[in-house]
Gaussian input, Z-matrix of N, CA and C with variables (Angstrom, degrees):
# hf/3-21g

backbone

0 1
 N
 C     1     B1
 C     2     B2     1     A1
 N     3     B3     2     A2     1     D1
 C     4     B4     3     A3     2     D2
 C     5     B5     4     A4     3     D3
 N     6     B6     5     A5     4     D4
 C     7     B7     6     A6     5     D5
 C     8     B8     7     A7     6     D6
 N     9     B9     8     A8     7     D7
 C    10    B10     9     A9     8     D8
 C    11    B11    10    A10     9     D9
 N    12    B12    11    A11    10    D10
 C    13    B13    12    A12    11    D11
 C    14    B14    13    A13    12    D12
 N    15    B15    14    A14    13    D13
 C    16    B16    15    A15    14    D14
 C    17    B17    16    A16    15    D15
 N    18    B18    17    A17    16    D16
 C    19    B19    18    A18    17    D17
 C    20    B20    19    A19    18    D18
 N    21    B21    20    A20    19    D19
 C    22    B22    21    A21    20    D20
 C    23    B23    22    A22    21    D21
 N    24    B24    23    A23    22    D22
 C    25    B25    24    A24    23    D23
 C    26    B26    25    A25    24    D24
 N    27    B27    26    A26    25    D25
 C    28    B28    27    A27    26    D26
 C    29    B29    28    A28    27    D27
 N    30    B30    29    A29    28    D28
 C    31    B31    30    A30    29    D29
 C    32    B32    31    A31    30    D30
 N    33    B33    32    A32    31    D31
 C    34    B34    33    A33    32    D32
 C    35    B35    34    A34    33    D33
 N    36    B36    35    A35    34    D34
 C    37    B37    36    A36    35    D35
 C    38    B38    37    A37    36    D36
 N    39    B39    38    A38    37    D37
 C    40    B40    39    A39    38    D38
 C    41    B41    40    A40    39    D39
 N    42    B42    41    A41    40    D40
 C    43    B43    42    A42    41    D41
 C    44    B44    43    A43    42    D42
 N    45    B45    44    A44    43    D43
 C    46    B46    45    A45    44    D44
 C    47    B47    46    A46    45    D45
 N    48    B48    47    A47    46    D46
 C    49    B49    48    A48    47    D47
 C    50    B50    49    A49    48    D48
 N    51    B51    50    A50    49    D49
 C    52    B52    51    A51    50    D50
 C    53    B53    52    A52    51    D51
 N    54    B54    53    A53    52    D52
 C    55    B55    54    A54    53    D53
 C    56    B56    55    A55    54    D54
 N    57    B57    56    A56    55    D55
 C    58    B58    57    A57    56    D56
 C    59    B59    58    A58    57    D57
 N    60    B60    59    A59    58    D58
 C    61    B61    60    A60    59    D59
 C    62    B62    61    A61    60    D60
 N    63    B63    62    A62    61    D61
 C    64    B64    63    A63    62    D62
 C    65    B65    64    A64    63    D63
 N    66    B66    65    A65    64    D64
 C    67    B67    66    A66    65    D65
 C    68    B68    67    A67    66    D66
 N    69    B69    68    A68    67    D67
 C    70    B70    69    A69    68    D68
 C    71    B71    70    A70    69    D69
 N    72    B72    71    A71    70    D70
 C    73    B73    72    A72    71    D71
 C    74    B74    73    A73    72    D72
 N    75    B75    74    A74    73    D73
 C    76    B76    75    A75    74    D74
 C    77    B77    76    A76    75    D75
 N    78    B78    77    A77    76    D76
 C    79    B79    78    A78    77    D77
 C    80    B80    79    A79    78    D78
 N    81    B81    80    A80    79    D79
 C    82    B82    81    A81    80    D80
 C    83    B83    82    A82    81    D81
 N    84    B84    83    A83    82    D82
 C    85    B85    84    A84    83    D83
 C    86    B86    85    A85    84    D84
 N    87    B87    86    A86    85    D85
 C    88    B88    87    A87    86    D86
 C    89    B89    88    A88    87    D87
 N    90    B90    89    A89    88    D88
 C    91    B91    90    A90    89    D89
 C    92    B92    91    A91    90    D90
 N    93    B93    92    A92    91    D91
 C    94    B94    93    A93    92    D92
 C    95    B95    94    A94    93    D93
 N    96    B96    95    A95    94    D94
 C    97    B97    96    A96    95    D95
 C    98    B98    97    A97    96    D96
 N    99    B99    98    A98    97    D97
 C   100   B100    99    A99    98    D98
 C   101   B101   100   A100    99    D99
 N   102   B102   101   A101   100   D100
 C   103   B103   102   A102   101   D101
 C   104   B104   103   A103   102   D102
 N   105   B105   104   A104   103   D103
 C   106   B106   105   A105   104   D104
 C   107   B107   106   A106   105   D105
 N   108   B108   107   A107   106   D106
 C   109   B109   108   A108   107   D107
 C   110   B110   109   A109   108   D108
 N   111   B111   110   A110   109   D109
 C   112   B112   111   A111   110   D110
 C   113   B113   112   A112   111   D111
 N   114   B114   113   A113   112   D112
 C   115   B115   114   A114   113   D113
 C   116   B116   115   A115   114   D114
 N   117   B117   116   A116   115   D115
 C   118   B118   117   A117   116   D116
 C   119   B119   118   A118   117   D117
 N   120   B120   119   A119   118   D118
 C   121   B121   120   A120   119   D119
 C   122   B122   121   A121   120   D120
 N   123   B123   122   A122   121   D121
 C   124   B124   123   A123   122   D122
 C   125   B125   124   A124   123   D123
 N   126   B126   125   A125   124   D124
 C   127   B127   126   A126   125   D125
 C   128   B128   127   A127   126   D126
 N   129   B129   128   A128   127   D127
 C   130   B130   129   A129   128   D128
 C   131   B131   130   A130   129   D129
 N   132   B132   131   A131   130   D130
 C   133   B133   132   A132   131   D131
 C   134   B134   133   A133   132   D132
 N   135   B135   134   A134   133   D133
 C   136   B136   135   A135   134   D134
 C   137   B137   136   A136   135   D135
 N   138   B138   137   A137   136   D136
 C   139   B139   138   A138   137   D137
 C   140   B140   139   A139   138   D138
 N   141   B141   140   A140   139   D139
 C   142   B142   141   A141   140   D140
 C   143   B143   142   A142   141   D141
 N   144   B144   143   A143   142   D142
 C   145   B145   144   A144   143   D143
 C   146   B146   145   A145   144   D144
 N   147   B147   146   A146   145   D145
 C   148   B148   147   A147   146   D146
 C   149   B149   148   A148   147   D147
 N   150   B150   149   A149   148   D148
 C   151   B151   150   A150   149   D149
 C   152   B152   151   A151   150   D150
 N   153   B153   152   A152   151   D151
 C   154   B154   153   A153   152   D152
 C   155   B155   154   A154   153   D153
 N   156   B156   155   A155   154   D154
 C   157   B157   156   A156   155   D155
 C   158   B158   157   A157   156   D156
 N   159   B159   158   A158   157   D157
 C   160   B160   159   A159   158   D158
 C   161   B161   160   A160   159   D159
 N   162   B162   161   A161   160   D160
 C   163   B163   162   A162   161   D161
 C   164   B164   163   A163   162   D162
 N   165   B165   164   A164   163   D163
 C   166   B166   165   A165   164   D164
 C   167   B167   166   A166   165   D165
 N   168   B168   167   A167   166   D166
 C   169   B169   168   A168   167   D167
 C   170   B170   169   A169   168   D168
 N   171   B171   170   A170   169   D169
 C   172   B172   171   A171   170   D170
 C   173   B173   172   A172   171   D171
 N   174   B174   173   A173   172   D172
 C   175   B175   174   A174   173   D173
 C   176   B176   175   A175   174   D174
 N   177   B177   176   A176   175   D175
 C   178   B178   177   A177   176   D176
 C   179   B179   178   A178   177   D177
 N   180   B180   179   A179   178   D178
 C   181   B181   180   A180   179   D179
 C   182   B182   181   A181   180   D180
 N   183   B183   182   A182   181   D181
 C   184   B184   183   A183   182   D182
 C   185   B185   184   A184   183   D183
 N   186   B186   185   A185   184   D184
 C   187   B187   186   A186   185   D185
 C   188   B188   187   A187   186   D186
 N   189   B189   188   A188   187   D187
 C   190   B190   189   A189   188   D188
 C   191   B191   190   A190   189   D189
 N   192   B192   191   A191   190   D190
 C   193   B193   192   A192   191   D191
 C   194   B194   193   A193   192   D192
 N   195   B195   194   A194   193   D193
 C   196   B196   195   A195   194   D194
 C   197   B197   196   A196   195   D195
 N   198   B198   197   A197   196   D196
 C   199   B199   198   A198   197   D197
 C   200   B200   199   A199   198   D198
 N   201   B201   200   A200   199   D199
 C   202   B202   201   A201   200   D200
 C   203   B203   202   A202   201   D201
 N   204   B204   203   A203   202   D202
 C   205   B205   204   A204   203   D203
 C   206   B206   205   A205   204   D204
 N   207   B207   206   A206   205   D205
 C   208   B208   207   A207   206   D206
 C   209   B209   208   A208   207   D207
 N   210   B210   209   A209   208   D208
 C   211   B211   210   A210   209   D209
 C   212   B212   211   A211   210   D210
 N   213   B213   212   A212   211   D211
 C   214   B214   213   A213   212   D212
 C   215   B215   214   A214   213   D213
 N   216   B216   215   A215   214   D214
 C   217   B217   216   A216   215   D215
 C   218   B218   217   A217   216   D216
 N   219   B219   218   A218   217   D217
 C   220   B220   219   A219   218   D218
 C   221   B221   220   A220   219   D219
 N   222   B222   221   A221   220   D220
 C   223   B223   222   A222   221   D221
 C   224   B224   223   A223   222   D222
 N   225   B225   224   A224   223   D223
 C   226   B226   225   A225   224   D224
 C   227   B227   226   A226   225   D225
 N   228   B228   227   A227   226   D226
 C   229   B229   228   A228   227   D227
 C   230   B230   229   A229   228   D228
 N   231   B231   230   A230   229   D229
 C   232   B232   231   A231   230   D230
 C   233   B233   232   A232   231   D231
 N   234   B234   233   A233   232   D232
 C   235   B235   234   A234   233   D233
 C   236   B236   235   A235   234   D234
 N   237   B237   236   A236   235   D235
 C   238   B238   237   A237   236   D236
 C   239   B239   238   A238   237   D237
 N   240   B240   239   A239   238   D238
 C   241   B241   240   A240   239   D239
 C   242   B242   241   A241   240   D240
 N   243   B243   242   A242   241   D241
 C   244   B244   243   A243   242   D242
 C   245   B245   244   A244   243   D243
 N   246   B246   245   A245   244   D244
 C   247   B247   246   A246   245   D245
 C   248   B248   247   A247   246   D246
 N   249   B249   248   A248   247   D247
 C   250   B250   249   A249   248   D248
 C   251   B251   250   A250   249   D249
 N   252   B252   251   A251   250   D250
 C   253   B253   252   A252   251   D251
 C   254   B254   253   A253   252   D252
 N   255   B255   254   A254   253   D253
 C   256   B256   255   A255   254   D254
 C   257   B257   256   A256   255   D255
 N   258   B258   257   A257   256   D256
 C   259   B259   258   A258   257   D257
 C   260   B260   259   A259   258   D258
 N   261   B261   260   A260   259   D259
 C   262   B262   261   A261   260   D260
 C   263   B263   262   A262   261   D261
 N   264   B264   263   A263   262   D262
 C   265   B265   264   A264   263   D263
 C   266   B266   265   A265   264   D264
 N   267   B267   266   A266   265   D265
 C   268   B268   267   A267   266   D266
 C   269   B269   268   A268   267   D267
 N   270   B270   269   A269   268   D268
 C   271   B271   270   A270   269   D269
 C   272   B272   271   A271   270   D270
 N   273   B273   272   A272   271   D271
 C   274   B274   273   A273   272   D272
 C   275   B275   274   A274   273   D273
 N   276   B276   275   A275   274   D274
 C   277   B277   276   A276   275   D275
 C   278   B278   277   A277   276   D276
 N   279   B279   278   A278   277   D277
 C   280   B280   279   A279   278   D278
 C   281   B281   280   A280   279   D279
 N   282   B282   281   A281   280   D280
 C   283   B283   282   A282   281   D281
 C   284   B284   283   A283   282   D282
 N   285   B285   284   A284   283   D283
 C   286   B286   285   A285   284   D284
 C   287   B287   286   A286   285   D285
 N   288   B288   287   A287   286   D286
 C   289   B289   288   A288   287   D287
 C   290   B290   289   A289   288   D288
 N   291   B291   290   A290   289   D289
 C   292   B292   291   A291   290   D290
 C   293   B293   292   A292   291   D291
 N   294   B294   293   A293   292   D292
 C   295   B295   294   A294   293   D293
 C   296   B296   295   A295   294   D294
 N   297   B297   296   A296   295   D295
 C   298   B298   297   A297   296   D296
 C   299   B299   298   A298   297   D297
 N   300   B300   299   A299   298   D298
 C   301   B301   300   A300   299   D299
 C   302   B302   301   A301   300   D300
 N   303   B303   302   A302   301   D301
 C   304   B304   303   A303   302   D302
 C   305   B305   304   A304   303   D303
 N   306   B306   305   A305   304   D304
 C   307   B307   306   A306   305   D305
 C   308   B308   307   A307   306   D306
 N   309   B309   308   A308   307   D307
 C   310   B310   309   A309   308   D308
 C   311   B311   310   A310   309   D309
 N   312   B312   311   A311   310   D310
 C   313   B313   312   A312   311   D311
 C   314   B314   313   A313   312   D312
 N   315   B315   314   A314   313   D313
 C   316   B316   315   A315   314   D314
 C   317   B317   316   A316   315   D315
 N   318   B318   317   A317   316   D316
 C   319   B319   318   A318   317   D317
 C   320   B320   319   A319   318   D318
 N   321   B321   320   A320   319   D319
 C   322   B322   321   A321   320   D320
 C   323   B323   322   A322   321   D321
 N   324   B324   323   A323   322   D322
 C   325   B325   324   A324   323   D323
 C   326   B326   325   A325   324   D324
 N   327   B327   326   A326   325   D325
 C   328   B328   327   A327   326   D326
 C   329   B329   328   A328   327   D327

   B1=1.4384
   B2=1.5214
   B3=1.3612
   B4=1.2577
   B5=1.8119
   B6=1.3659
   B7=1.2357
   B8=1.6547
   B9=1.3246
   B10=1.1506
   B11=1.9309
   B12=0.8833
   B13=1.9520
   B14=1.8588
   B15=1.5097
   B16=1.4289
   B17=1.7199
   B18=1.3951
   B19=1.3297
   B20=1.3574
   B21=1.2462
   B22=1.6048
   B23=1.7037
   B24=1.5484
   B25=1.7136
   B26=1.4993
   B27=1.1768
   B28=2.0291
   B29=1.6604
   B30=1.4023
   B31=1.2821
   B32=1.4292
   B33=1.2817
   B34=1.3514
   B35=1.3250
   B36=1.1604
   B37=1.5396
   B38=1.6896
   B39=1.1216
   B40=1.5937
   B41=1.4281
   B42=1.4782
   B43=1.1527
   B44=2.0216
   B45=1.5930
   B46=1.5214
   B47=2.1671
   B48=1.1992
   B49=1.6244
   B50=1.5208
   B51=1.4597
   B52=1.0850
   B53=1.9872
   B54=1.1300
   B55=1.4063
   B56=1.2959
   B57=1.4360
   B58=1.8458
   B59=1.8795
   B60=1.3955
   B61=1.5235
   B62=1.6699
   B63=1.0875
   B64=1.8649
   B65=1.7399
   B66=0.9551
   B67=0.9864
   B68=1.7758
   B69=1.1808
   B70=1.5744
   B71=1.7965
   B72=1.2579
   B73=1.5921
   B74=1.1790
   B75=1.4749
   B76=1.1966
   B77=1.4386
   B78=0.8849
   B79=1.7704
   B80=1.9674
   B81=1.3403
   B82=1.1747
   B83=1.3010
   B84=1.4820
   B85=1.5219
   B86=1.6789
   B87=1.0071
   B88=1.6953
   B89=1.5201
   B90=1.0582
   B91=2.1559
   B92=1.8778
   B93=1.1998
   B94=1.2350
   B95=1.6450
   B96=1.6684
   B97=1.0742
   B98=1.5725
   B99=1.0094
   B100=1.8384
   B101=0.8865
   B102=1.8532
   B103=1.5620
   B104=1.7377
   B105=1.2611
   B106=1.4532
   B107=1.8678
   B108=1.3047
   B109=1.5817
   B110=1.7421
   B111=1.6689
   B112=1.6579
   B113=1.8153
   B114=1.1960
   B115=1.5231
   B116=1.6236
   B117=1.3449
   B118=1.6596
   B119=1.7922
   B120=1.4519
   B121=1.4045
   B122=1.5335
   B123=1.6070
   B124=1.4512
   B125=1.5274
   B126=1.5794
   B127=1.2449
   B128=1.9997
   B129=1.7211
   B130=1.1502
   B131=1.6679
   B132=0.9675
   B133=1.5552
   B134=1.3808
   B135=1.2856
   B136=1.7402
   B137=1.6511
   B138=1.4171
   B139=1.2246
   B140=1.4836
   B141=1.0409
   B142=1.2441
   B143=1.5099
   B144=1.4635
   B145=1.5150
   B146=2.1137
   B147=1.3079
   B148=1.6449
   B149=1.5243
   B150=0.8793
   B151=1.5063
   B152=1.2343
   B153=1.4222
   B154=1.2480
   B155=1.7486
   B156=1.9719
   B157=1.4587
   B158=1.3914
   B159=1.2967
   B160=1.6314
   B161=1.4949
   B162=1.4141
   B163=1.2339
   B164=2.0023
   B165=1.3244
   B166=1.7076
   B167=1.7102
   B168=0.9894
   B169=1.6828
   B170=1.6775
   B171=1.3371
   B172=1.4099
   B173=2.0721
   B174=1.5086
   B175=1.3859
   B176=1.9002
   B177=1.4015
   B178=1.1258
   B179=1.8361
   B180=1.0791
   B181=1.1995
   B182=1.2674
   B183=1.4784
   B184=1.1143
   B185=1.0080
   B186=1.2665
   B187=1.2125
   B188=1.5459
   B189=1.6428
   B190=1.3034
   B191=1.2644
   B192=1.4807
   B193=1.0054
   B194=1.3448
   B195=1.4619
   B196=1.9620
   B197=2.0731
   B198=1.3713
   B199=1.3930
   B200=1.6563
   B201=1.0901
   B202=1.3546
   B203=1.5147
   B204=1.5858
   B205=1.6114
   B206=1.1127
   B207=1.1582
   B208=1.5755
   B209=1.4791
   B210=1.6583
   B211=1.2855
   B212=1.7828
   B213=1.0156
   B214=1.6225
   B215=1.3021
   B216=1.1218
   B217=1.6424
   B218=1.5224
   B219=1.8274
   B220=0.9874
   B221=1.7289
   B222=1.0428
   B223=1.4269
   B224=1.4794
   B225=1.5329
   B226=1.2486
   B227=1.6757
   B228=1.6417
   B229=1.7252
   B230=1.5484
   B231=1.7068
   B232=1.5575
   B233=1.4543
   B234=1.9769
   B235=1.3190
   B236=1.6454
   B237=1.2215
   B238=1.6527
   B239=1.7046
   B240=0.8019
   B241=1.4768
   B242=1.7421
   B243=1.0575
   B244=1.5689
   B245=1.7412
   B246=1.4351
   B247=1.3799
   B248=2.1877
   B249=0.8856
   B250=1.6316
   B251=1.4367
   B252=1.3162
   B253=1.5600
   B254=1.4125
   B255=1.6318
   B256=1.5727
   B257=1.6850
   B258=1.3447
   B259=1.3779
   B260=1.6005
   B261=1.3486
   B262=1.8458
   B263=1.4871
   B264=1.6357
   B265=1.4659
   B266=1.6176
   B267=1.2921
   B268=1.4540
   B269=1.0776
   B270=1.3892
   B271=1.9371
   B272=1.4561
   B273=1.6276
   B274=1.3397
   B275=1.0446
   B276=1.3394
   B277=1.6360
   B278=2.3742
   B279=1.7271
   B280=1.4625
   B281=1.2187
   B282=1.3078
   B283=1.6778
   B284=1.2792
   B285=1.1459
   B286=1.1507
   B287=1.7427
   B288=1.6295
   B289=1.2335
   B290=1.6213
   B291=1.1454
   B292=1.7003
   B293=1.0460
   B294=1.3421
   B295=1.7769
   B296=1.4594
   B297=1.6003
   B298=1.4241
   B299=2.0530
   B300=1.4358
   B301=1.6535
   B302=1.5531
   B303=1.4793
   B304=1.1381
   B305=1.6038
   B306=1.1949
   B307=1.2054
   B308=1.9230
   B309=1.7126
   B310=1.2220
   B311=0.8478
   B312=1.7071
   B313=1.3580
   B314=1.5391
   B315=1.0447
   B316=1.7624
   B317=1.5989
   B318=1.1743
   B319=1.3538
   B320=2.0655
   B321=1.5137
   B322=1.6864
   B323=1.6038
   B324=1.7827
   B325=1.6068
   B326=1.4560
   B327=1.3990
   B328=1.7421
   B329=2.1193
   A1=108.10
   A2=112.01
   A3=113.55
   A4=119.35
   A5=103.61
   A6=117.51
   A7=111.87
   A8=115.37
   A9=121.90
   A10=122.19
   A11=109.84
   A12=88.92
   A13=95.39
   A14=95.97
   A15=111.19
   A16=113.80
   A17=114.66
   A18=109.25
   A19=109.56
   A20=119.50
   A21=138.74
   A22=123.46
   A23=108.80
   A24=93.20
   A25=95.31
   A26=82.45
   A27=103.65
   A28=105.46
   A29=108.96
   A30=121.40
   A31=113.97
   A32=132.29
   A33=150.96
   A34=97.03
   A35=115.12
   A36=125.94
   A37=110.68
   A38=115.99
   A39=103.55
   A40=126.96
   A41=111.57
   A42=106.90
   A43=124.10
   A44=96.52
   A45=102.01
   A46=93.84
   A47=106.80
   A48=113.79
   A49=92.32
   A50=138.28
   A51=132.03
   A52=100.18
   A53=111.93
   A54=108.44
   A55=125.86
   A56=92.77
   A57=124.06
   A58=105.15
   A59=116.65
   A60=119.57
   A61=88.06
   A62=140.26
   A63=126.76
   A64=103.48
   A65=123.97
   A66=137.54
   A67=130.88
   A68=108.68
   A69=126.60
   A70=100.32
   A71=103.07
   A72=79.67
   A73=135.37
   A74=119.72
   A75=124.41
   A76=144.32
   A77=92.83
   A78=112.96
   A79=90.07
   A80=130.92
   A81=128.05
   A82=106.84
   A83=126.38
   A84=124.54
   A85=117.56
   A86=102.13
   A87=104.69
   A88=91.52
   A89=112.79
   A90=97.24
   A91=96.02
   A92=119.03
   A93=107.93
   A94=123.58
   A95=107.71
   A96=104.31
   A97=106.90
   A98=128.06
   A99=147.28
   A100=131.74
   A101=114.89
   A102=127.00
   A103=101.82
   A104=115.46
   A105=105.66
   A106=105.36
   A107=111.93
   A108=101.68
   A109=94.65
   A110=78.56
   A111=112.05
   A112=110.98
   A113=112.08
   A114=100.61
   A115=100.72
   A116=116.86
   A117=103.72
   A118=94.43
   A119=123.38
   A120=128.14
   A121=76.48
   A122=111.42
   A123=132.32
   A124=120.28
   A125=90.13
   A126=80.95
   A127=75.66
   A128=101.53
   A129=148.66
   A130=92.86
   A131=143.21
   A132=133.52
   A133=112.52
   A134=97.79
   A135=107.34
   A136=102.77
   A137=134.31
   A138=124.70
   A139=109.54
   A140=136.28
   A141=137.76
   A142=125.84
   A143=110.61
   A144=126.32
   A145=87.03
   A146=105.80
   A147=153.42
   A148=87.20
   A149=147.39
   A150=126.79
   A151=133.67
   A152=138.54
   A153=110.51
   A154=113.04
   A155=98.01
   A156=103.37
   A157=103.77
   A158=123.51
   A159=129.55
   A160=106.61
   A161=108.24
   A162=116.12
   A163=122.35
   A164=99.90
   A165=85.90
   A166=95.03
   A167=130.19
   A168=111.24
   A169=101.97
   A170=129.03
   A171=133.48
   A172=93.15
   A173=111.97
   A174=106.33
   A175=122.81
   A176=115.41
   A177=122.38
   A178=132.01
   A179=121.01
   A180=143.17
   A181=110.03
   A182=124.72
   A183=155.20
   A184=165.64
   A185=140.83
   A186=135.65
   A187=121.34
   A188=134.79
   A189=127.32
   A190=134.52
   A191=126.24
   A192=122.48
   A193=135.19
   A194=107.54
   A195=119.45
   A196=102.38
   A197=113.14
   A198=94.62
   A199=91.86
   A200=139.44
   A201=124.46
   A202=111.78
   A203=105.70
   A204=143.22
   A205=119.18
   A206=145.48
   A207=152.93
   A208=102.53
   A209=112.37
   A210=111.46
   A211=132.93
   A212=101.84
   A213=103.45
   A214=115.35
   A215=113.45
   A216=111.84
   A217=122.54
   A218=122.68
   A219=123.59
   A220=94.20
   A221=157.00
   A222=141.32
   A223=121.50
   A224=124.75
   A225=128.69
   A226=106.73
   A227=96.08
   A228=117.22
   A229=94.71
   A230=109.49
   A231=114.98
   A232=100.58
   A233=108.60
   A234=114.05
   A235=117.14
   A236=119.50
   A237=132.05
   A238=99.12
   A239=88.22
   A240=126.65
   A241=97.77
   A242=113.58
   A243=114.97
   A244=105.69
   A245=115.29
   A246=128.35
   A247=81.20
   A248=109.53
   A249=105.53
   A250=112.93
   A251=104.59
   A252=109.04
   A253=127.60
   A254=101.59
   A255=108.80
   A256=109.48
   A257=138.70
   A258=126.60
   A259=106.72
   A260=92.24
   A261=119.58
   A262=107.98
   A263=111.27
   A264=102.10
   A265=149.26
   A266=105.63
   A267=123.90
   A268=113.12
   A269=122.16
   A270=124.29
   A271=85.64
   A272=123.96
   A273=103.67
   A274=121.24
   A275=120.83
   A276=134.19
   A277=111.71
   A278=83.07
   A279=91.91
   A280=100.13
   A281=132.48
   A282=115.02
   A283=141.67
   A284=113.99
   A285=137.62
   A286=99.54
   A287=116.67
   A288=124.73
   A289=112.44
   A290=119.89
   A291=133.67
   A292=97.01
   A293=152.81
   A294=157.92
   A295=95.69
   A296=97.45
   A297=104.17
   A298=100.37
   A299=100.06
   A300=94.31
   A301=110.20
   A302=104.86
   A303=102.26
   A304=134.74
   A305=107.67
   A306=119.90
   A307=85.76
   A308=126.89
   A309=117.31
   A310=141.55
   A311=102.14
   A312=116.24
   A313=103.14
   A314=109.82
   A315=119.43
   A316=91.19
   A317=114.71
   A318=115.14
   A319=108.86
   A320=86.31
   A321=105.72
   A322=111.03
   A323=110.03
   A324=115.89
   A325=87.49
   A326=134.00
   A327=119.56
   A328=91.76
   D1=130.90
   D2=171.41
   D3=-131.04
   D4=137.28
   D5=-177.69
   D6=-104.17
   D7=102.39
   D8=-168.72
   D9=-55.37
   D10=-176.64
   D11=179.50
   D12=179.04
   D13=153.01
   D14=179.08
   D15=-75.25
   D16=143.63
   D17=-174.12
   D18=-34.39
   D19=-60.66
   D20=-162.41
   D21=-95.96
   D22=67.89
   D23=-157.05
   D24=-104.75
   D25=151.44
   D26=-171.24
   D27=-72.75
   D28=147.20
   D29=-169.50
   D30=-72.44
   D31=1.75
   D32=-171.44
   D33=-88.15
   D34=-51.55
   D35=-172.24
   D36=-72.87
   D37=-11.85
   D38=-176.95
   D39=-88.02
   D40=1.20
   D41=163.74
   D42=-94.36
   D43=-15.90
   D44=178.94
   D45=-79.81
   D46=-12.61
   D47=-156.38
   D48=-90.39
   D49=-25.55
   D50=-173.13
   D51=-116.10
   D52=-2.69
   D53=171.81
   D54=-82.66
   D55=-31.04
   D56=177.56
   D57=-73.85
   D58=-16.80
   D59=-173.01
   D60=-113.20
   D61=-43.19
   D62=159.11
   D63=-40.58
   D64=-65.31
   D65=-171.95
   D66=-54.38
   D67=-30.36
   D68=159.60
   D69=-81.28
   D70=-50.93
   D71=-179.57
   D72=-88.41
   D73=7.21
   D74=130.41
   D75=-46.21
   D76=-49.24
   D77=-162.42
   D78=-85.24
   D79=-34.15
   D80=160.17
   D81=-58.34
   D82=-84.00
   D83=172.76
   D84=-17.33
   D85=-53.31
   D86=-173.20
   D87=-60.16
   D88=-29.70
   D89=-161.53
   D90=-94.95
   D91=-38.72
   D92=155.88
   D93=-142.94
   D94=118.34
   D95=-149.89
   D96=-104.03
   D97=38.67
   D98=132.82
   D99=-88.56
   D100=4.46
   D101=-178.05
   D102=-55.75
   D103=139.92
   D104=152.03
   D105=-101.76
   D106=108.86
   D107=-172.57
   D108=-154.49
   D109=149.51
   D110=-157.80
   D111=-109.05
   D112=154.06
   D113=-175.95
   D114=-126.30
   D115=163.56
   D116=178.93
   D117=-151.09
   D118=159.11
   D119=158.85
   D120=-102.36
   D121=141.68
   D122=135.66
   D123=-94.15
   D124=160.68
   D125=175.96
   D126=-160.99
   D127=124.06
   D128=-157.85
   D129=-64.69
   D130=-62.63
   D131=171.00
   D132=-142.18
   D133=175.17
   D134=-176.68
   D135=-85.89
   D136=137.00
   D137=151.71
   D138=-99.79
   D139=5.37
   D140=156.38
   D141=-74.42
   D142=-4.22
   D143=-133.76
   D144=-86.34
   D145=126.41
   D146=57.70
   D147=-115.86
   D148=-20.55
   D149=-176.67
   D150=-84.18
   D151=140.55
   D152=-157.39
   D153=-86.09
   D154=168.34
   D155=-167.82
   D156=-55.59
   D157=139.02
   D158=171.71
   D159=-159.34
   D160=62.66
   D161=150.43
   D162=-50.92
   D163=134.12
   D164=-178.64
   D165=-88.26
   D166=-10.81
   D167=-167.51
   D168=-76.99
   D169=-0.05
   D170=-150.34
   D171=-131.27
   D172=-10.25
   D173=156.10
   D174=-66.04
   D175=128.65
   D176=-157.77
   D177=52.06
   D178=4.43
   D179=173.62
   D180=-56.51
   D181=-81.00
   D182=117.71
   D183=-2.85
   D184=94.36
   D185=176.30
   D186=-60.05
   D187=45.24
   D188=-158.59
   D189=-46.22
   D190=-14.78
   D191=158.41
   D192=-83.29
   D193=-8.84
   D194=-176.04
   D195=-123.16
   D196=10.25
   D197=-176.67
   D198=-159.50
   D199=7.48
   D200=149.95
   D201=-137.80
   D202=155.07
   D203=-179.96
   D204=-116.33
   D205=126.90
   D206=-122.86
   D207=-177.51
   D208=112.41
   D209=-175.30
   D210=27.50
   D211=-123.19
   D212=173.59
   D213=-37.24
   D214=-45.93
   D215=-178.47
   D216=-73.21
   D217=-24.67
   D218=176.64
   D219=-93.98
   D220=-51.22
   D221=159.31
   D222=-26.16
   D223=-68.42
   D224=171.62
   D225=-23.74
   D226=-66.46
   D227=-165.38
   D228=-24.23
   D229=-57.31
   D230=-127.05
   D231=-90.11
   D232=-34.20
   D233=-175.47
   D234=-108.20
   D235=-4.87
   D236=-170.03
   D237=89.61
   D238=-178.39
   D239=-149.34
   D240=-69.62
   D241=119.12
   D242=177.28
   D243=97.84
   D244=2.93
   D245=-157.13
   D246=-76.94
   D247=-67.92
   D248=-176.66
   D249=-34.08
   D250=-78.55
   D251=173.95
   D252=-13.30
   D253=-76.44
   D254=166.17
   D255=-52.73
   D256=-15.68
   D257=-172.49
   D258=-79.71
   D259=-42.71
   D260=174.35
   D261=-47.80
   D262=-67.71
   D263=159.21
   D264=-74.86
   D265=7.69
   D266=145.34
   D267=-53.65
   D268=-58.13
   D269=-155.84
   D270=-79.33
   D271=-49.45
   D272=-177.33
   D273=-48.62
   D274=-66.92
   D275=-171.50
   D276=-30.31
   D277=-48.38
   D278=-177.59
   D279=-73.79
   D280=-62.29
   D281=175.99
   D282=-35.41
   D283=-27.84
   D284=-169.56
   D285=-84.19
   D286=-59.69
   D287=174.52
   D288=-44.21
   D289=-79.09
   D290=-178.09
   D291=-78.94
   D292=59.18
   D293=124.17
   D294=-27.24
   D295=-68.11
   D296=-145.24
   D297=-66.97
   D298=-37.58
   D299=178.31
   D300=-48.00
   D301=-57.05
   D302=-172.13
   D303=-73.58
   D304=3.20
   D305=-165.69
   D306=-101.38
   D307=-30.63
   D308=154.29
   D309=-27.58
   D310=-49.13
   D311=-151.02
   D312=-91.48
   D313=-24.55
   D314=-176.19
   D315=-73.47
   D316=-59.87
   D317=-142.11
   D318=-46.50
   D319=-25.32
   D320=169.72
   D321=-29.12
   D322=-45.33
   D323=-147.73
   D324=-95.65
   D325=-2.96
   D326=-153.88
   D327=-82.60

C-alpha cells in the first residue's frame, strides 16, 4: 500500500502520515489475517536528484529503509527495473512534441 506525498512534507504532518499507514494495515489484517502486507509513503521524484533524497523533516520519523520510496526507487518497485527511466523519457518525448503548444499557451501570461 502506498500513500502518495508531496516532495516537501512538513514535519507536523508525519505523525497523522504514519498513523494513516498503522491504520490501513490494520484494517487489511483484520479482513485477512495471513496477509503478508507492507505499507510505504511515496514520494513521486527526487528534487534533490543526482543527490540523494534527504529531506530533514523525514530524520527519525521513519523507518527509511522499510516505509518510504523516493523517485526511482518507488517507480522501479511498482514497474521493474528501468520503469523510471522510460517514465523520464515519456515527459521528455511529450515535451519536446507540444513545445510549441505550450510555449503558446504561456506566452498568454508574458
Amino acid at each position: 500500500m502506498f500513500d502518495l506525498k508531496t516532495v516537501k512534507p512538513n514535519l507536523s504532518n508525519f505523525k497523522d502520515f504514519k498513523r494513516t499507514l498503522l491504520e490501513w494495515i490494520a484494517i487489511y489484517l483484520y479482513k485477512h489475517p495471513d496477509a503478508n502486507v507492507h505499507s510505504y509513503l511515496a514520494i513521486p521524484y527526487n528534487p534533490y536528484e543526482p543527490k540523494p533524497y534527504e529531506r530533514w523533516t523525514l530524520k527519525g520519523m521513519l523507518d527509511l529503509d522499510n516505509e518510504l520510496k523516493v523517485g526511482e526507487e518507488f517507480w522501479n518497485f511498482l514497474a521493474g527495473k528501468g520503469a523510471y527511466q522510460e517514465l523520464l523519457n515519456c515527459f521528455e518525448r511529450v515535451g519536446i512534441e507540444l513545445r510549441p503548444e505550450i510555449d503558446e499557451y504561456f506566452s498568454k501570461f508574458e
